[in-house]
N, C-alpha and C positions, 0 to 999 in steps of 0.2 A: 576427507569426508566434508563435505558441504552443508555449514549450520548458518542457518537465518534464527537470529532474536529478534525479536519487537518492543517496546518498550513505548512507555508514554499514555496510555489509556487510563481513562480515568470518566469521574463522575463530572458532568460540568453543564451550567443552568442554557435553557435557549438562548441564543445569539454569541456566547459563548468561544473560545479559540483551543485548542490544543493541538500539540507535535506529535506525531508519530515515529519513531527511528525504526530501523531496521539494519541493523548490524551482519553484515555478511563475514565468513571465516570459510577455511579450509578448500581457499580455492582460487584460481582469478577469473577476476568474474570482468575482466578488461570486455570481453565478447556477452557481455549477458544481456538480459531483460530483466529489470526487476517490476513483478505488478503488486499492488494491491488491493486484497479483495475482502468482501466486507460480508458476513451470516447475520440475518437477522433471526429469533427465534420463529420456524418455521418456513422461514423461507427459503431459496437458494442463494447457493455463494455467488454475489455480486462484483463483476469488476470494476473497482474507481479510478485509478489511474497507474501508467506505467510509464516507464522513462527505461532508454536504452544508456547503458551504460557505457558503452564504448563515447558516443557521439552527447548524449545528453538531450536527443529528442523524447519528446512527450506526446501523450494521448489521456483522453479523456474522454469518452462514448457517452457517458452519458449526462445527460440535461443538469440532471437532478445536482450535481456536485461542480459542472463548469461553475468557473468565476469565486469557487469557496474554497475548494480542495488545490492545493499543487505541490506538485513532486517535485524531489532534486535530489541532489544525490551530495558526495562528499567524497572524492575518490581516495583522498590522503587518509579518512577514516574508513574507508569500506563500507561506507553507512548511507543511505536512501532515506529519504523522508516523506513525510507525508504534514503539510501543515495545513489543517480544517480553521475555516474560519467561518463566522454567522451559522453556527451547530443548530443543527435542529431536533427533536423529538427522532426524527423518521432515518436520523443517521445515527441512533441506539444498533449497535451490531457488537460483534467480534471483528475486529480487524486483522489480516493477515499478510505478510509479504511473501511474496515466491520468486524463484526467480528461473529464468526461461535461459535455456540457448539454442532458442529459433535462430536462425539465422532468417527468416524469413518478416522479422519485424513484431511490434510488439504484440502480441494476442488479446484479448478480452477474456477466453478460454481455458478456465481453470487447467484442464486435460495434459495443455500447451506449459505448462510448469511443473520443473519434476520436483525443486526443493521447495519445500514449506516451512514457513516457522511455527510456532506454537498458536500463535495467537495474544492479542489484546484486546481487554475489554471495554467500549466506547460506550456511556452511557450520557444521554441528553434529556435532562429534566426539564418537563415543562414548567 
């Protein structure tokens, strides 16, 4: 059985830094996709960034989080990350990792991931 945890959310003032993990188990994830995607109240689940886990490429779609946000992974711990740097107001969400075995490369598309974790809470005070 395939479990993603997330861990590291927290309250933290603008400009601000904090880590994201995501802990993968119950699987080999050598061929996966891990993404993470971000709910703001009311809004939809956004994708911020994903990293292939076999090779260690990366994406990043949108504007909003290039050059803040990057991915990496940890294969001796099974663990993905996500480290935010210069946080803003507009990046208050739920954080979530998933992870994909497209072989088709990494998605942006929630649909495109069948494991989820629970979620973390990222809150940025102005």
């Amino acid at each position: 059985q395939v479990q993603l945890g997330e861990s590291g959310g927290g309250l933290v003032q603008t400009g601000g830094s904090l880590t994201l993990s995501c802990v993968a188990s119950g699987g080999d994830f050598s061929a996966y996709i891990i993404g993470w995607f971000r709910q703001a109240p009311g809004k939809e689940r956004e994708f911020v960034a994903g990293i292939s886990w076999s090779d260690g490429n990366t994406y990043y779609p949108s504007d909003s989080v290039k050059g803040r946000f990057t991915i990496s992974r940890d294969n001796a711990k099974n663990t993905v990350y996500l480290q935010m740097n210069s946080l803003k107001p507009e990046d208050t969400a739920v954080y979530y990792c998933a992870a994909s075995s497209d072989i088709w490369g990494i998605s942006r598309y929630a649909h495109r991931y069948e494991y989820w974790g629970q979620g973390t809470q990222v809150t940025v005070s102005s």
